[in-house]
C-alpha positions in Angstrom: -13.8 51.2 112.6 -13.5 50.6 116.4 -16.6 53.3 116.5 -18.9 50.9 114.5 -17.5 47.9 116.6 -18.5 49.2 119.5 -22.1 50.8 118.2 -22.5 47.1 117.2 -21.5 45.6 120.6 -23.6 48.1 122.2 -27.0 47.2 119.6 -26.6 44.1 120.2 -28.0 43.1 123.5 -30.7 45.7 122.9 -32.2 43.5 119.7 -32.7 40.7 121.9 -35.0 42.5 124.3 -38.3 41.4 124.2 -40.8 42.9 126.2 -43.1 40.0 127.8 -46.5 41.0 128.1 -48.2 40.6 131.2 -51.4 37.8 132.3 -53.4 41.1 132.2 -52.5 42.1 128.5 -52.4 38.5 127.2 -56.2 37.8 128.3 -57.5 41.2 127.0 -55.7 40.6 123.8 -57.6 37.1 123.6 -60.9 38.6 124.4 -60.4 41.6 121.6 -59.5 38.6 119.2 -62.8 37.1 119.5 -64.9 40.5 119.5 -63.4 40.8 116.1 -63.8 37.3 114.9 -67.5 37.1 116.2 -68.3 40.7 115.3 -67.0 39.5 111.6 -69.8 36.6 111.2 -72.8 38.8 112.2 -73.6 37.5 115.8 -76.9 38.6 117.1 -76.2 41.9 119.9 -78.5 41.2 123.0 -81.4 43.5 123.1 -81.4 44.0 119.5 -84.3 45.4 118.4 -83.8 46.1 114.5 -85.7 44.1 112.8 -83.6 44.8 109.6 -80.3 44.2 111.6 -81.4 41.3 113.4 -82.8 39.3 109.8 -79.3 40.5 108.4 -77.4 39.3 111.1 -79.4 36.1 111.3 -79.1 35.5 107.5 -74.5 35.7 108.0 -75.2 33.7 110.9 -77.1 30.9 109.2 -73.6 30.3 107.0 -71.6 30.7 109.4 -70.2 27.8 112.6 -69.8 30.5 116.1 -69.1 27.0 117.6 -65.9 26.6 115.2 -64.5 30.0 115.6 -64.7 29.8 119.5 -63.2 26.3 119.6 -60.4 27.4 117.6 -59.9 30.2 119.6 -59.6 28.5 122.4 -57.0 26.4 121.1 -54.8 29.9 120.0 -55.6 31.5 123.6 -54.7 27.8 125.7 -51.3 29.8 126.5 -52.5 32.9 127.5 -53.6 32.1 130.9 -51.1 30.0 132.3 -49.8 32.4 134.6 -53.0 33.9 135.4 -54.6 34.8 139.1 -57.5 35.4 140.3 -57.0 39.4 140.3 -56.1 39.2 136.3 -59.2 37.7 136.1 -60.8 40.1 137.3 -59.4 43.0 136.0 -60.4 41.1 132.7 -63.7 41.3 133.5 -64.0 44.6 135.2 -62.2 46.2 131.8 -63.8 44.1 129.4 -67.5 43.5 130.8 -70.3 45.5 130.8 -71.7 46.1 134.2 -75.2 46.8 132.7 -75.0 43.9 130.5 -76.1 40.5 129.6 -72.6 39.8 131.3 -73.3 41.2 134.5 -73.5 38.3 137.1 -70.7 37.1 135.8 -68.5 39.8 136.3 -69.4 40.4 139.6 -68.5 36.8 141.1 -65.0 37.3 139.3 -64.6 40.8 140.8 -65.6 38.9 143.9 -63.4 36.2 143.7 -59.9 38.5 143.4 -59.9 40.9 146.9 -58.8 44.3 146.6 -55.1 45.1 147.2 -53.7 48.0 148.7 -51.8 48.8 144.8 -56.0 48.9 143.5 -56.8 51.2 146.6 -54.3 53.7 145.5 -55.3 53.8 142.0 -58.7 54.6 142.6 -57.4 57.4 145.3 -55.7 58.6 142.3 -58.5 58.9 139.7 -60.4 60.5 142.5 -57.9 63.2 142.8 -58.0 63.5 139.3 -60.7 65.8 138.2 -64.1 65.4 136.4 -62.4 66.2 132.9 -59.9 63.4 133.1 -62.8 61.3 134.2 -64.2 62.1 131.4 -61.5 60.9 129.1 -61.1 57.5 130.7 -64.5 56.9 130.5 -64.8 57.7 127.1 -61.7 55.3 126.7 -63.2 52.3 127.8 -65.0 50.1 125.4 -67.0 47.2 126.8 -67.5 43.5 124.8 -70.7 43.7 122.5 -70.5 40.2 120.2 -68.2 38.2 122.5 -69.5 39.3 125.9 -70.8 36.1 126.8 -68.2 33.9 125.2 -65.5 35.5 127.2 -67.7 35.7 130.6 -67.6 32.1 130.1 -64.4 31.4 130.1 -63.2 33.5 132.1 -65.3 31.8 135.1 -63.9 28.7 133.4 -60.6 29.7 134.6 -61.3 31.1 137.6 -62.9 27.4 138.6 -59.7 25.9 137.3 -58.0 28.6 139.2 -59.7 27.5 142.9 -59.3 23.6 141.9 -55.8 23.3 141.6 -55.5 25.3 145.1 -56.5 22.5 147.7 -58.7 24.4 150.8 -60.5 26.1 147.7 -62.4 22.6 146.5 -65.7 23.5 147.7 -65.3 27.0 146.6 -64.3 26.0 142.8 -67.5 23.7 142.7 -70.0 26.2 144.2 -68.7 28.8 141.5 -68.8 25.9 138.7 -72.2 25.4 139.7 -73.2 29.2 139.2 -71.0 29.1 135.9 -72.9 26.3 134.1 -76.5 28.0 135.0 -74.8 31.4 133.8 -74.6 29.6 130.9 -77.3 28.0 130.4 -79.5 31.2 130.7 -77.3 32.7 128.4 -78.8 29.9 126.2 -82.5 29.9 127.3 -82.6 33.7 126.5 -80.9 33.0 122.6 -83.5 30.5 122.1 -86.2 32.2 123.1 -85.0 34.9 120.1 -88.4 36.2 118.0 -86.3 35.6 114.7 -85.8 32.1 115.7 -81.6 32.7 115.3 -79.3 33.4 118.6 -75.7 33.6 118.9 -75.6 30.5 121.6 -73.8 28.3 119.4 -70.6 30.1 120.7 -70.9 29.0 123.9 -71.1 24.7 123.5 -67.7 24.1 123.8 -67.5 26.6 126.8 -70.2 25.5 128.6 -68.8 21.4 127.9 -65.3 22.7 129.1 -67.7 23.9 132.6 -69.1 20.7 133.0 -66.0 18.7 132.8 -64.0 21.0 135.0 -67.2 20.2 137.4 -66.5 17.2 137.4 -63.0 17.3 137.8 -63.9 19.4 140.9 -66.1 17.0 142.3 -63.8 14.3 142.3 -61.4 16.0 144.4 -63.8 17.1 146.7 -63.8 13.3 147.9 -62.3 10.1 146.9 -64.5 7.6 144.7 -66.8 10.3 144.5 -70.0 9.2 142.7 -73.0 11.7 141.8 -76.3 11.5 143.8 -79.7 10.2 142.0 -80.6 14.0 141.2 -77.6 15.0 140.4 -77.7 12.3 137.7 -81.2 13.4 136.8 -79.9 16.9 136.2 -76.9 15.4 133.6 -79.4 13.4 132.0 -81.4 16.8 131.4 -78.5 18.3 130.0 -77.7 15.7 127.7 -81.0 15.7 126.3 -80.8 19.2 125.9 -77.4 19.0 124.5 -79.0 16.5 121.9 -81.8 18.8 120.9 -79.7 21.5 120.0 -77.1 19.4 118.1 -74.3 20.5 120.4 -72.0 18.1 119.9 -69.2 19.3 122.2 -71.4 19.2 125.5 -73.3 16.1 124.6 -69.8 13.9 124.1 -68.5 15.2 127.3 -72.0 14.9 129.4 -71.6 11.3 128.1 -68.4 10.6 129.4 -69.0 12.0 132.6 -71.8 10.1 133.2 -70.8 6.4 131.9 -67.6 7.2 134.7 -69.6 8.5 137.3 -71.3 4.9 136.5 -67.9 3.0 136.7 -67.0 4.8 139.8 -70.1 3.6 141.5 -69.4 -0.2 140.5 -72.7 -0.1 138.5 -71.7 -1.2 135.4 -74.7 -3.0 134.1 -76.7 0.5 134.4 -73.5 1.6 132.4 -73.9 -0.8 130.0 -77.3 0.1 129.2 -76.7 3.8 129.2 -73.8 3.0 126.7 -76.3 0.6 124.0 -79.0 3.2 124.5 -76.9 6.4 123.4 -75.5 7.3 121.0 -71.8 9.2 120.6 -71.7 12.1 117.9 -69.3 11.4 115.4 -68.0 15.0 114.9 -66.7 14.9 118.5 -63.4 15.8 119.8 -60.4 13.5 119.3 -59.8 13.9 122.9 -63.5 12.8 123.9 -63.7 9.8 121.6 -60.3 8.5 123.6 -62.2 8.9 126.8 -65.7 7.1 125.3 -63.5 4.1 124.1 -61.6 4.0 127.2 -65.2 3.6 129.5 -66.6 1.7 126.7 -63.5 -0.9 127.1 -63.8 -0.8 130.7 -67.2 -1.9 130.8 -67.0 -4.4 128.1 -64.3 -6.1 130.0 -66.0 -5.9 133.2 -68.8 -8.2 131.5 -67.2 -10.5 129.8 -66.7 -9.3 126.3 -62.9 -9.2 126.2 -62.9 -9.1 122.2 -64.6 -5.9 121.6 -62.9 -4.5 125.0 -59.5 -5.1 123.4 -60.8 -3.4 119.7 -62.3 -0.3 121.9 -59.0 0.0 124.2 -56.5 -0.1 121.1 -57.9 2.5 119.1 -57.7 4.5 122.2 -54.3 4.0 122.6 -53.3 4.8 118.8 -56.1 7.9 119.2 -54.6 9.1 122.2 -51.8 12.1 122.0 -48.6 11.3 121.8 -46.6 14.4 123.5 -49.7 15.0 126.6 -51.8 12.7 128.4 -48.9 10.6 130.0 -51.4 9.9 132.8 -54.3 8.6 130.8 -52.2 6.3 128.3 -50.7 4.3 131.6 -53.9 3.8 132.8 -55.3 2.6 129.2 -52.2 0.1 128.5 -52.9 -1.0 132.1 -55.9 -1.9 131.1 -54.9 -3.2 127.8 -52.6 -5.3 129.2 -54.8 -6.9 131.5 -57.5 -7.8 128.7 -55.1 -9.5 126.7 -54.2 -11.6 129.3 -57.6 -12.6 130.2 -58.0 -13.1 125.8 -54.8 -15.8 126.5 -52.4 -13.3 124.9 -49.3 -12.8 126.4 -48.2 -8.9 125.3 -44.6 -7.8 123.8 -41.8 -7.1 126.4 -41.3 -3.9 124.1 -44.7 -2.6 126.0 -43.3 -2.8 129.8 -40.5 -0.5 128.7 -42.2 2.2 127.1 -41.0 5.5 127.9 -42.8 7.3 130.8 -44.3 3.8 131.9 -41.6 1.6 132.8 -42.3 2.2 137.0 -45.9 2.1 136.7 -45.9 -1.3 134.6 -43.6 -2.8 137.0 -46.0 -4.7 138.6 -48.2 -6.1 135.2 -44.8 -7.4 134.0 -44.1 -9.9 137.3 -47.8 -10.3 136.8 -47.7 -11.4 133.2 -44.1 -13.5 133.7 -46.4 -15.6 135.9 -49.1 -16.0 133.7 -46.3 -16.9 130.9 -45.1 -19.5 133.4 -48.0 -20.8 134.0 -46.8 -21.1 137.8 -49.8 -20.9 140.1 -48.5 -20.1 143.4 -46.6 -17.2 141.9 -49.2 -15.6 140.3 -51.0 -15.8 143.8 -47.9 -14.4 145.9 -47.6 -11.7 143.4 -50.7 -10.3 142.9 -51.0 -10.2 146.8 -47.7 -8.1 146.8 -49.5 -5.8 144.5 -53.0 -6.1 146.3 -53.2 -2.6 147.1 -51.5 -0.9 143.7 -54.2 -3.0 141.8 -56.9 -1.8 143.9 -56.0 1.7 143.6 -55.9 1.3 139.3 -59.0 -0.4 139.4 -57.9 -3.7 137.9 -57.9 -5.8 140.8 -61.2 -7.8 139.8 -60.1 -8.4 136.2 -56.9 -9.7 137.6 -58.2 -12.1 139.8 -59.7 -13.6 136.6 -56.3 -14.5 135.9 -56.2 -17.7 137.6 -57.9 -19.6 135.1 -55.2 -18.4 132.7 -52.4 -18.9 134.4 -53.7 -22.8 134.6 -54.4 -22.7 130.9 -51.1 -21.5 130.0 -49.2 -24.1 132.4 -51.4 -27.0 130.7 -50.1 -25.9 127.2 -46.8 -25.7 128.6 -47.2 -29.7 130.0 -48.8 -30.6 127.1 -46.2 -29.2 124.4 -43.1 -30.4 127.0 -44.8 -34.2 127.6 -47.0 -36.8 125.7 -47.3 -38.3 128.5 -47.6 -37.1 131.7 -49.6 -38.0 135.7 -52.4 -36.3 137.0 -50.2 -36.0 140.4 -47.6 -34.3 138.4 -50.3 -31.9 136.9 -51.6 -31.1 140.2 -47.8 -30.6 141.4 -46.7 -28.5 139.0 -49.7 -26.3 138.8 -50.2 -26.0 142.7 -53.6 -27.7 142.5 -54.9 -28.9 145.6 -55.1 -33.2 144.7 -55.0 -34.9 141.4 -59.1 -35.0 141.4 -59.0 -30.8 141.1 -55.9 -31.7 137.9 -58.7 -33.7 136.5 -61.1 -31.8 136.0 -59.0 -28.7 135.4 -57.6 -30.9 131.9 -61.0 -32.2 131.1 -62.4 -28.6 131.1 -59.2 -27.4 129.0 -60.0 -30.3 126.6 -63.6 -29.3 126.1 -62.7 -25.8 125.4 -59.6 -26.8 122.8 -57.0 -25.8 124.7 -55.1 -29.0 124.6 -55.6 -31.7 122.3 -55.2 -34.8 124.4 -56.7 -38.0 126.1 -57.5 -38.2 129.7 -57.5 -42.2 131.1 -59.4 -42.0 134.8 -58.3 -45.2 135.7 -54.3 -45.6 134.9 -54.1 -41.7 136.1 -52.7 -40.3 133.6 -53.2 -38.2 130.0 -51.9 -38.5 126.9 -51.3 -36.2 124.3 -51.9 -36.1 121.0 -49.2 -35.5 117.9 -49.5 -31.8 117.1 -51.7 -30.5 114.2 -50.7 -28.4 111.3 -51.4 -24.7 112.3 -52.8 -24.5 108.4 -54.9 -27.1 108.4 -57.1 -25.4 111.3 -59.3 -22.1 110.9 -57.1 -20.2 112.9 -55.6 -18.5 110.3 -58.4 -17.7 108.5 -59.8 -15.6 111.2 -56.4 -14.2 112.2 -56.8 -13.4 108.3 -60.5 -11.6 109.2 -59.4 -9.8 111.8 -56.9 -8.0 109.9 -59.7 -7.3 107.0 -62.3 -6.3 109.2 -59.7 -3.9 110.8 -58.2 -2.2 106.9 -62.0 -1.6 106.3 -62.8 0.1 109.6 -59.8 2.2 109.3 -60.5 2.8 105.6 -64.1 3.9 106.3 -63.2 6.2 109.3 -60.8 8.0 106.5 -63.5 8.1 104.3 -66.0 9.6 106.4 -63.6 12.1 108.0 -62.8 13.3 104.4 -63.6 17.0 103.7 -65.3 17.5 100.5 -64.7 20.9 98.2 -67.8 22.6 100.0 -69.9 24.2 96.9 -68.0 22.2 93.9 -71.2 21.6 92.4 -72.7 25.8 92.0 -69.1 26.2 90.9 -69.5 23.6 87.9 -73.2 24.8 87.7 -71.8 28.1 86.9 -69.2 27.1 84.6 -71.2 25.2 82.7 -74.1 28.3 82.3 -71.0 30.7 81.2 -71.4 33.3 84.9 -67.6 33.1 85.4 -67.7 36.5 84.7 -69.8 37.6 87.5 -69.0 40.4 89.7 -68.6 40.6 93.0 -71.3 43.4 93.3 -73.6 40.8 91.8 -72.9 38.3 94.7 -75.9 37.0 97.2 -75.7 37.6 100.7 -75.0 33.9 101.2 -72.0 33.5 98.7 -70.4 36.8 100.8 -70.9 35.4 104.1 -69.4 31.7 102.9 -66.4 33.7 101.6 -65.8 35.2 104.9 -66.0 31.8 106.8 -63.2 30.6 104.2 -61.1 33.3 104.8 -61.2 32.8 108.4 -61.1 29.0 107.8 -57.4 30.2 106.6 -56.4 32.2 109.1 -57.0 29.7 111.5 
């Protein structure tokens, strides 16, 4: 017995070993996994020549979505490389990517990027000592990407940009090498296009070459701050997006979009944003995380002209859209702007919103900010937001909140008006910090034009009057509060409807039924029905 105690004591530690596979490993495993998914759904070789294999290929590729897979790969492999360098990258590529290839360029600015280390020096020493027979066998044990060479070229320069960005003196470096990337890219596309068949295997790059642009973009922020893109530069986007548009590539066009309307915002030229935004349109199969962004901008510039209603609709689907467990950054800077909106609307927002978690010290500020609006104290409002002057600045809201001071009069004169029903125009003007009762005057007789108090204003006893207060129900405010919340169940029930997913081929399954070919065999299949049962096998998988 105290035998198989200790044998079990001594297993024990040993099962919990678990042998952690390197950046190297993890990113070769990745690029195998796509070689096999891509290689499964009859992608097009380069240099094919076959016209037999190339109309077979084309006719698997018709039915199936390259796009899909290599989206949802990416999503598997977003782990892989978070550990990765710049000489795992390019080991990747050196192992994995023909040097007489379509892949070539790109694998030598990754080999270029990583410099040789004395441990590299000494392994090729050592295969140069070897002899030509053991030469032979390594050679012979290499095996280069054939279906997802340009797929994994790709993104491997993807993260080799991402790489160089988050190091600081490497800024310029990261955006001359994104630069290279997208035009990689984009002649990767040029030559599927100009295919004789009229089928390439491009679609597998989109959502690669839309994750180049944006990390372009990211990179050319940080280059400088407020950074906005030159007239050419925007030419060159405005190419792209066209592009994008022609060949239905959803993922680049919704990020080119994006990019463009903040490059816009950036530059303070919101009416050309404005016109960009009523003169596009945003593809409805987009990513979750692109829509946020287009609402966001498109919230942003409605509030910058005016249209705080639609601004406020835009902003909170954003913020229900948004993730939940990421993004801490981007929901601050949406509620900011939320907040801000529903103050200039004459909203005051829940307290429950200022304590969020994540976002209680960069809210401080809209919370004295909206006290004093809820006050309706003038001179507070003013010594606050000059407290914050430089905060507000930096988050971009300064200009809407300087709007505010309308508000903040609005909301003291419903204050007055519910408190007194009868009160001076010196008292007015002493209460709200106007200047004399002449500026109270006409601040109440504008508030009385635009129904924000119901009252009486007599010019020469100096004074206003009140009137009694109205049933709620008797007005046609709760009608459209009533409207609101209709128009907003329909939206939401539409949305669901559209993003439904249909049975795809319910109807040649009735057809079939119905005509008694249940029985079929599978050697009696089409081409097509095989390749649509491979893409819902892999639709499983994944």
């Amino acid at each position: 017995e105290s035998k198989e105690v200790k044998k079990e004591v001594s297993e024990a530690p040993a099962a919990k070993v678990e042998v952690e596979l390197s950046s190297q490993d993890k990113l070769v495993q990745a690029a195998k996994r796509l070689e096999r998914l891509l290689s499964s759904q009859g992608t097009i070789k380069s240099g094919e020549k076959d016209a037999d294999a190339v109309i077979q290929a084309a006719t698997t590729l018709i039915h199936s979505n390259p796009s899909k897979i290599v989206k949802r790969w990416l999503g598997i492999s977003s782990g892989t490389a978070s550990k990765a360098t710049l000489v795992d990258l390019a080991f990747v590529a050196k192992t994995m990517l023909d040097p007489l290839g379509s892949s070539a360029t790109g694998r030598d600015l990754l080999m270029q990027l990583a410099p040789a280390t004395a441990e590299d020096e000494d392994v090729t020493m050592k295969i140069d000592s070897d002899g030509a027979e053991n030469k032979g066998k390594a050679a012979s044990q290499i095996v280069h990407l054939e279906s997802a060479a340009r797929e994994v070229e790709s993104y491997l320069l993807s993260l080799a940009v991402r790489l160089l960005w988050r190091q600081s003196p490497s800024e310029a470096q990261a955006l001359e090498l994104s630069v290279k990337a997208i035009q990689i890219t984009s002649l990767h596309m040029e030559e599927a296009a100009k295919n004789t068949y009229g089928v390439g295997s491009a679609n597998g790059l989109y959502p690669l070459l839309a994750r180049l642009y944006r990390y372009q973009s990211l990179v050319a922020e940080g280059c400088a701050a407020n950074f906005h893109l030159e007239m050419d530069n925007r030419k060159e986007l405005v190419g792209a997006h066209r592009m994008a548009v022609v060949r239905r590539d959803v993922d680049t066009q919704a990020t080119l979009l994006n990019i463009m309307l903040k490059d816009l915002l950036n530059a303070n030229q919101v009416e050309q944003a404005q016109k960009l935004l009523a003169n596009s349109t945003f593809p409805e199969s987009a990513s979750n995380n692109q829509l946020c962004r287009h609402l966001y901008y498109s919230g942003r510039i409605q509030a910058l002209r005016l249209e705080y209603t639609s601004a406020f609709s835009n902003l909170s689907q954003c913020l229900r859209k948004a993730p939940t467990n990421t993004a801490l950054g981007f929901r601050i800077a949406v509620q900011r702007l939320l907040i801000v909106v529903q103050l200039l609307m004459g909203e005051i927002p829940e307290r429950s919103v200022f304590f969020a978690e994540g976002m209680c010290g960069e809210l401080a500020p809209y919370l004295k900010i909206t006290q004093a609006v809820r006050r309706g104290d003038l001179a507070v409002f003013h010594e606050t937001v000059k407290q914050f002057t430089d905060r507000l600045k930096l988050d971009g809201t300064y200009t809407l909140i300087s709007r505010l001071a309308h508000s903040v009069v609005k909301a003291g004169l419903r204050r007055l008006n519910t408190s007194y029903s009868r009160i001076s125009l010196d008292d007015i003007a002493h209460r709200l910090g106007l200047a004399n009762a002449t500026s109270a005057e006409f601040v109440v007789s504008k508030a009385v034009m635009d129904g924000v108090i119901d009252a009486t204003i007599f010019h020469e006893e100096g004074y206003i009057q009140s009137h009694d207060l109205v049933d709620v129900y008797a007005t046609t405010e709760p009608m459209e509060a009533f409207h609101r919340r209709i128009a907003y169940c329909l939206t939401t029930h539409n949305d669901a409807v559209r993003s439904m997913r249909y049975p795809q081929d319910e109807y040649k399954q009735q057809l079939e039924a119905s005509r008694g070919m249940r029985g079929k065999k599978d050697d009696d299949k089409t081409d097509e029905e095989k390749a649509q049962e491979l893409e819902e096998e892999l639709d499983d998988d994944y």
